[in-house]
N, C-alpha and C positions, 0 to 999 in steps of 0.2 A: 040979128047979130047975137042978139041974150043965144037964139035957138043953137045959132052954132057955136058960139061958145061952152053950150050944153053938151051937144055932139060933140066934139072936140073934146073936153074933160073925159064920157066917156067914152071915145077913141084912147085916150091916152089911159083910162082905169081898164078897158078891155085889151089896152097893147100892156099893160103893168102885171094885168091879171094871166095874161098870153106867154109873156115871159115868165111869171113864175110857175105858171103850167110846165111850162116848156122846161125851165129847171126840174121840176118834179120828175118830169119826162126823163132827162137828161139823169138825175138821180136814181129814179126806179130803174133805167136802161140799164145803169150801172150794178144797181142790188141784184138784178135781171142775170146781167153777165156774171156778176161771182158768185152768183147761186147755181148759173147752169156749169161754171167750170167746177165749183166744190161738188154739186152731182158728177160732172163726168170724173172727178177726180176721184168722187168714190164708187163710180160703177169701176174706174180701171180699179181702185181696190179690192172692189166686189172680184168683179174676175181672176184678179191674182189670188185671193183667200178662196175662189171658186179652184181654181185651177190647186192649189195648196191644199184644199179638203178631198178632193178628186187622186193626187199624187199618195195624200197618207191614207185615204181608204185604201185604192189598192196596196200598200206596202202593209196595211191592214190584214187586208185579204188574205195576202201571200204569207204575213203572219201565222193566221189562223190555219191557213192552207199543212204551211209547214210543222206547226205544232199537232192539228191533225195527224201528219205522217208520222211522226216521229213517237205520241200516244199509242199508234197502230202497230210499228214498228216493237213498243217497250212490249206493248200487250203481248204480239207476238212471242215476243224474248221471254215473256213472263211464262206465257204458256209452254212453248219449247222447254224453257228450265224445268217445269213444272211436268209437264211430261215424262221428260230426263229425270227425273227423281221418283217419280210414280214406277216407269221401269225398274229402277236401281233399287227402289222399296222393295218390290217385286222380287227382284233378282237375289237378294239378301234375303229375304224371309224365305226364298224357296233355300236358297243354301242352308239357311238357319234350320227349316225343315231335316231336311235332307244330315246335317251334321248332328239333329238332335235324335235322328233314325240312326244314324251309323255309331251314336255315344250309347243308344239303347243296345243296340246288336252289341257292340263291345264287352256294355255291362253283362248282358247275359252270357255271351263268352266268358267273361273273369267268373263268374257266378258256377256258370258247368265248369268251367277247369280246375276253380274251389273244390265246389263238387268230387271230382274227378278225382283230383289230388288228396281231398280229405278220405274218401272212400280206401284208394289206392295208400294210401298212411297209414287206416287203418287195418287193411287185407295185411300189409306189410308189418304192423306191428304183430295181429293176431298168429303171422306165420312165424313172427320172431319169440313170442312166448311160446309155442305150440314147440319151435327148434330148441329152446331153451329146458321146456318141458321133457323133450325125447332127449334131448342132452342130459340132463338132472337125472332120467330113466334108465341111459344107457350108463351113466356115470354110478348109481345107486347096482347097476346088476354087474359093472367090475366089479365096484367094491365087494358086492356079493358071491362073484366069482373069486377073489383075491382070499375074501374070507372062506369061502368054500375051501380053496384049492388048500389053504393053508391049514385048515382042518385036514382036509386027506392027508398029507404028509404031516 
């Protein structure tokens, strides 16, 4: 009887120690479940910040894509302008050429016509003292004749 009152005790410290197994069990099952649902609630996170990094790289992308083009685009523009002026430099320096040949040719016309005109000023004065000369000479041989004439009678 001592013996199964011995068994008996523990039957009942191994049914004591069984149930609180069994709680632990019941407990950890528990820790169990809200760990595996806080994981899937953060892989569904994962996923949606997956799928979120994935939507702004490509608007990234198209970002970079489009600021590309429009770099490409200025460059062009920059270059075209740049062109567009390089001609017109061009075009201007040859006129500026070209107006500073036609201001030389000018000058040297005014220069001979100077010329021309001083020459011609003075053939025309020389002929006007020479007229003035043979006038004084013709004028000196009336008087000569007036006085002549006026002696003979």
């Amino acid at each position: 009887q001592e013996e199964k009152k011995q068994l008996t005790l523990k039957v009942e410290e191994l049914e004591r120690k069984l149930e609180s197994t069994n709680a632990q069990n019941i407990e950890f099952l528990q820790v169990i479940a809200k760990r595996e649902e806080s994981i899937h609630q953060c892989q569904l996170r994962l996923e949606e910040k997956s799928r979120e990094c994935s939507s702004l790289a490509r608007q990234l992308e198209m970002a970079i894509e489009d600021a590309k083009r429009q770099v490409e685009q200025a460059r062009e523009r920059a270059i075209s302008r740049e062109r567009a002026a390089q001609s017109k430099m061009l075009d201007l320096e040859t006129q500026l050429s070209r107006n500073k040949t036609e201001l030389n040719q000018l000058r040297r016309s005014k220069e001979d016509a100077e010329r021309r005109y001083e020459s011609r000023l003075q053939d025309l004065r020389d002929r006007l003292e020479q007229s003035e000369s043979t006038n004084r000479s013709m004028q000196n041989y009336v008087q000569f004749l007036k006085s002549s004439y006026d002696n003979v009678f």
